[in-house]
Backbone bond lengths (Angstrom), bond angles and torsions (degrees), N, CA, C in turn:
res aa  C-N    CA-C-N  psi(-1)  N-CA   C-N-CA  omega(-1)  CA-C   N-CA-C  phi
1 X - - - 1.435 - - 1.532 109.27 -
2 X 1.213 107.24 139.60 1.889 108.88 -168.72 1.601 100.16 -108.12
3 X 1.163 119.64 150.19 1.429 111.65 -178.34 1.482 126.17 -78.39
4 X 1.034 123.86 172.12 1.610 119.55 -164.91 1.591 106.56 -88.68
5 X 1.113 89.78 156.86 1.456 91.24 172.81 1.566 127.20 -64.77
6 X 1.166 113.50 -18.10 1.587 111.01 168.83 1.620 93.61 -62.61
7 X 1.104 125.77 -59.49 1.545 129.66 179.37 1.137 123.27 -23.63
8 X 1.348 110.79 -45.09 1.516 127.56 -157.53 1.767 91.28 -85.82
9 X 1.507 104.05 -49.55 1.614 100.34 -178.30 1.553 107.45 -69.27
10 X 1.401 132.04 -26.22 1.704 110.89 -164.28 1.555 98.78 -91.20
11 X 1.661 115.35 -23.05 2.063 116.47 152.98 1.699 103.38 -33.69
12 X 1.338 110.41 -65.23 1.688 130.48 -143.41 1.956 85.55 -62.71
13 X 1.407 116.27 -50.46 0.952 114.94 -165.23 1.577 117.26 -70.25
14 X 1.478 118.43 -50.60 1.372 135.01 176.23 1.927 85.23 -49.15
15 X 1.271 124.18 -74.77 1.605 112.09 170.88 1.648 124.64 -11.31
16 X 1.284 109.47 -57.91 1.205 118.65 -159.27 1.807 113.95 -89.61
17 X 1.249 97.17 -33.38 1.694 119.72 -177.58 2.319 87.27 -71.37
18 X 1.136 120.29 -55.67 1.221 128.97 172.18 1.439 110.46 -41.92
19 X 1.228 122.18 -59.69 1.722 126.38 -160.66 1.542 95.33 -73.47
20 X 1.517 112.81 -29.01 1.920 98.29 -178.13 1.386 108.12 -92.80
21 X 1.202 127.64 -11.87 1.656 118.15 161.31 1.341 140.97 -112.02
22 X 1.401 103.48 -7.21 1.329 91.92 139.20 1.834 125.18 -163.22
23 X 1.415 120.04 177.22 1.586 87.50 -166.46 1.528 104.32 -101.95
24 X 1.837 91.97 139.89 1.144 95.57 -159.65 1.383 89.60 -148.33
25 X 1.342 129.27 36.69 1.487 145.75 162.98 1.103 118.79 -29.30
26 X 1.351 120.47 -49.79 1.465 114.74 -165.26 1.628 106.46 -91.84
27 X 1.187 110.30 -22.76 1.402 129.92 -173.37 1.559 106.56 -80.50
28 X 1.190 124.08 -61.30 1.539 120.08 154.02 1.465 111.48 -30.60
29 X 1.313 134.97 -69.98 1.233 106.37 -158.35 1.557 112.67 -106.80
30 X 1.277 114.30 79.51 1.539 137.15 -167.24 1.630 91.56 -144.69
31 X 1.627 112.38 107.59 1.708 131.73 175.46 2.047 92.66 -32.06
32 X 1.682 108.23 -62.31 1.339 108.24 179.16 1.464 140.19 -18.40
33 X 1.638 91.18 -41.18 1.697 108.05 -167.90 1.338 93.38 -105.74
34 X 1.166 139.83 -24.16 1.461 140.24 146.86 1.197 129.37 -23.88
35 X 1.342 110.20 -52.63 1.457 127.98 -166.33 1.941 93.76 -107.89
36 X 0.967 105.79 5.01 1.589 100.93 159.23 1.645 116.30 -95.23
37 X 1.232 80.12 -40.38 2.203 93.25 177.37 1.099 98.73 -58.15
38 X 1.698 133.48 -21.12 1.853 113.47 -168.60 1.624 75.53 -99.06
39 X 1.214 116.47 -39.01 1.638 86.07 -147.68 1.601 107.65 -70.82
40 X 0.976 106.20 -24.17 1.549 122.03 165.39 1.671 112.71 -34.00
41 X 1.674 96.80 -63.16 1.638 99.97 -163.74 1.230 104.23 -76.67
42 X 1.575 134.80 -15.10 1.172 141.68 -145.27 1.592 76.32 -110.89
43 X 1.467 148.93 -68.25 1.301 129.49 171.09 1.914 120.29 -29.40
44 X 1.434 89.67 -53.38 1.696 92.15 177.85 1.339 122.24 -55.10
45 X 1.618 124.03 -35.22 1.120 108.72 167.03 1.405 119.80 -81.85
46 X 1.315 138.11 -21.07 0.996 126.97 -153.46 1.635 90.82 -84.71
47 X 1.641 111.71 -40.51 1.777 105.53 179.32 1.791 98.09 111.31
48 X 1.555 104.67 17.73 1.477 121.86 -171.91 1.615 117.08 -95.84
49 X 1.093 126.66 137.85 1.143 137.62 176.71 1.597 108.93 -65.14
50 X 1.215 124.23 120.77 1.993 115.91 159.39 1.391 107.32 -85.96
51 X 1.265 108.83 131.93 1.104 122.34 144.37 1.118 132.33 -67.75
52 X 1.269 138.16 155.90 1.896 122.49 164.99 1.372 82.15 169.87
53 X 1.850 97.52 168.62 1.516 134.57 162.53 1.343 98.53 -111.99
54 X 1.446 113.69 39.15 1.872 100.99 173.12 1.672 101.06 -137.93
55 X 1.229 91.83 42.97 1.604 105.74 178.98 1.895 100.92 -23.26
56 X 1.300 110.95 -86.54 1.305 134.00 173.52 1.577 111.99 9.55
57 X 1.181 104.52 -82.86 1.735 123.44 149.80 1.161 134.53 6.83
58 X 1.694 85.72 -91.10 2.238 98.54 167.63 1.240 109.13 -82.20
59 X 1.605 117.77 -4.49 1.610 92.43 168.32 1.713 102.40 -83.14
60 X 1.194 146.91 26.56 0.802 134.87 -168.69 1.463 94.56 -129.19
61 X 1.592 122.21 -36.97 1.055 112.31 172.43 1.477 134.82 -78.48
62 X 1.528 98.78 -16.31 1.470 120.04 162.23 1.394 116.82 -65.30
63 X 0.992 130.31 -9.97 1.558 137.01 163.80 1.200 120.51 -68.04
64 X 1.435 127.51 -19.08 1.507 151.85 149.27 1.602 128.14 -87.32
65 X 1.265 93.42 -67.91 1.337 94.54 159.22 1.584 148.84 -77.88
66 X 1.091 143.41 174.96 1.083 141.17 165.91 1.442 119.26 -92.69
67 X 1.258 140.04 64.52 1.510 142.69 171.52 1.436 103.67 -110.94
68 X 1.547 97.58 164.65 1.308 140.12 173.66 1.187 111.63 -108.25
69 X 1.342 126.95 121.33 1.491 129.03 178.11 1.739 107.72 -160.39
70 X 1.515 111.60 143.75 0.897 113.95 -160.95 1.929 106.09 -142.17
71 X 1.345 119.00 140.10 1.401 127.60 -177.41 1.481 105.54 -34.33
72 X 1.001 153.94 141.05 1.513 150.26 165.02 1.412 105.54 -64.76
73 X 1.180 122.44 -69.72 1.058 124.35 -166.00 2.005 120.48 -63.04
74 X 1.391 104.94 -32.12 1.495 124.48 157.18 1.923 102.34 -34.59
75 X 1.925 106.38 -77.20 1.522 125.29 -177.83 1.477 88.84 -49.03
76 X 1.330 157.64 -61.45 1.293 130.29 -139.24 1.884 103.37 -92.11
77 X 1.528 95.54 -19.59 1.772 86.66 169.21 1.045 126.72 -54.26
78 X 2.041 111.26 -57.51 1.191 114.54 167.86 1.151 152.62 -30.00
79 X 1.543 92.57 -55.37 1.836 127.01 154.06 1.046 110.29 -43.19
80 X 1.490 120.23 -32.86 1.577 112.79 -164.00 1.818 106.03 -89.21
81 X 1.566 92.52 -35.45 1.714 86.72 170.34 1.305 112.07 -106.12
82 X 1.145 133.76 47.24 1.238 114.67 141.37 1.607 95.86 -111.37
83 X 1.727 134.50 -46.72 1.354 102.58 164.46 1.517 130.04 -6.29
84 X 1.574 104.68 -70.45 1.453 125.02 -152.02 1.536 89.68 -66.15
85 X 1.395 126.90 -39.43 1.551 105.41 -178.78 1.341 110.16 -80.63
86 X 1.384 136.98 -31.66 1.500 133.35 146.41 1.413 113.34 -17.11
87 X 1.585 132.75 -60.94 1.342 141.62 -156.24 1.746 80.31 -67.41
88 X 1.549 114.47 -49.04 1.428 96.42 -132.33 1.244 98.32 -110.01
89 X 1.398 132.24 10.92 1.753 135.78 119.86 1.831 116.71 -28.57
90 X 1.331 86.81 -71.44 1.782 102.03 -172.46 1.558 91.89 -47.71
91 X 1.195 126.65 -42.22 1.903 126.74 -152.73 1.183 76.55 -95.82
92 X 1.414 164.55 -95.12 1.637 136.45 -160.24 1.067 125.74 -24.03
93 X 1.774 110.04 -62.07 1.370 112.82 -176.90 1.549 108.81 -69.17
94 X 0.845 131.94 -10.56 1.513 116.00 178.37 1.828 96.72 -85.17
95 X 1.699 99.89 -71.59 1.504 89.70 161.27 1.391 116.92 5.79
96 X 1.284 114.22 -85.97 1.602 128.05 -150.69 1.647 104.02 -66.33
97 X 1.229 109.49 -49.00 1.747 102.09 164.16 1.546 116.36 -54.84
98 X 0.988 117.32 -71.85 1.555 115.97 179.86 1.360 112.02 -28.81
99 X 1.224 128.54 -46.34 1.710 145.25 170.58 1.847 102.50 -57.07
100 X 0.855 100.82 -32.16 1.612 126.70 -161.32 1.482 85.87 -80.44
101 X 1.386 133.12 -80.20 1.397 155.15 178.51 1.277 103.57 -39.19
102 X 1.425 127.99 -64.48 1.574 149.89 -121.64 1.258 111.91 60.80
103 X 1.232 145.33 65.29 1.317 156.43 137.09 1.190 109.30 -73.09
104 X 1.534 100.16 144.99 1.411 115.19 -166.59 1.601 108.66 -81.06
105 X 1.194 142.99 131.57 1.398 130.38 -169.31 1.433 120.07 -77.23
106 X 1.046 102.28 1.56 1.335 125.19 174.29 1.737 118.53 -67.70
107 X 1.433 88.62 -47.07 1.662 109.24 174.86 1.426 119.68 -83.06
108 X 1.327 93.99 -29.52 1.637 100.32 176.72 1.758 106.02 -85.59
109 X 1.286 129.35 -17.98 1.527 130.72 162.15 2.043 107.10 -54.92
110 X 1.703 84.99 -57.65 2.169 81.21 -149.50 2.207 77.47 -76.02
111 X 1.175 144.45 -11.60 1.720 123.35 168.57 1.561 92.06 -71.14
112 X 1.059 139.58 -55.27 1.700 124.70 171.14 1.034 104.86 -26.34
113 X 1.298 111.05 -92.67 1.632 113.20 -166.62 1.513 124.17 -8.18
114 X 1.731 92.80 -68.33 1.312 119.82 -166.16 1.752 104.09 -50.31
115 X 1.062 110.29 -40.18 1.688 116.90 -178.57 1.286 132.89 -85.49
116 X 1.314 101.22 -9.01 1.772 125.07 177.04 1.614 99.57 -65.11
């Protein structure tokens, strides 16, 4: 899917709003920083978070624009613990029935698993 043409114009603009404040010549015309300006505008409209390890970048393009963007690796920590307290909600509350039942917790561990 190719981006829309509003896309292409709020790129063209973040470009242009960039080249009059500050110099950034060599950096403008690098395909790289190109394809950050769409993904940028294409985040802005959608109202989407970027991810990346190219922090550097959208903080530069965020100086023009209005985005949200965040370390990648930062978003997948988070993700990773709130999963892990997700898992280990479900593994209490089952816990607590099985206790509840008299089920062996043993059994109520490997039916976790299986449903994770």
């Amino acid at each position: 899917m190719w981006p829309a043409r509003q896309t292409w114009e709020m790129a063209a603009t973040v470009d242009r709003r960039l080249r009059k404040r500050m110099n950034l010549e060599s950096k403008l015309e690098t395909r790289s920083f190109a394809n950050d300006m769409l993904i940028a505008a294409s985040a802005r409209e959608l109202g989407a978070i970027i991810l990346t390890e190219n922090t550097a970048d959208f903080s530069i393009i965020a100086s023009v624009l209005d985005i949200r963007f965040m370390q990648a690796h930062r978003f997948l920590l988070k993700w990773w613990h709130s999963k892990q307290r997700t898992i280990r909600d479900k593994y209490l509350f089952k816990h607590e029935r099985a206790s509840e039942q008299n089920i062996s917790a043993s059994a109520t561990s490997s039916a976790f698993i299986e449903t994770v």
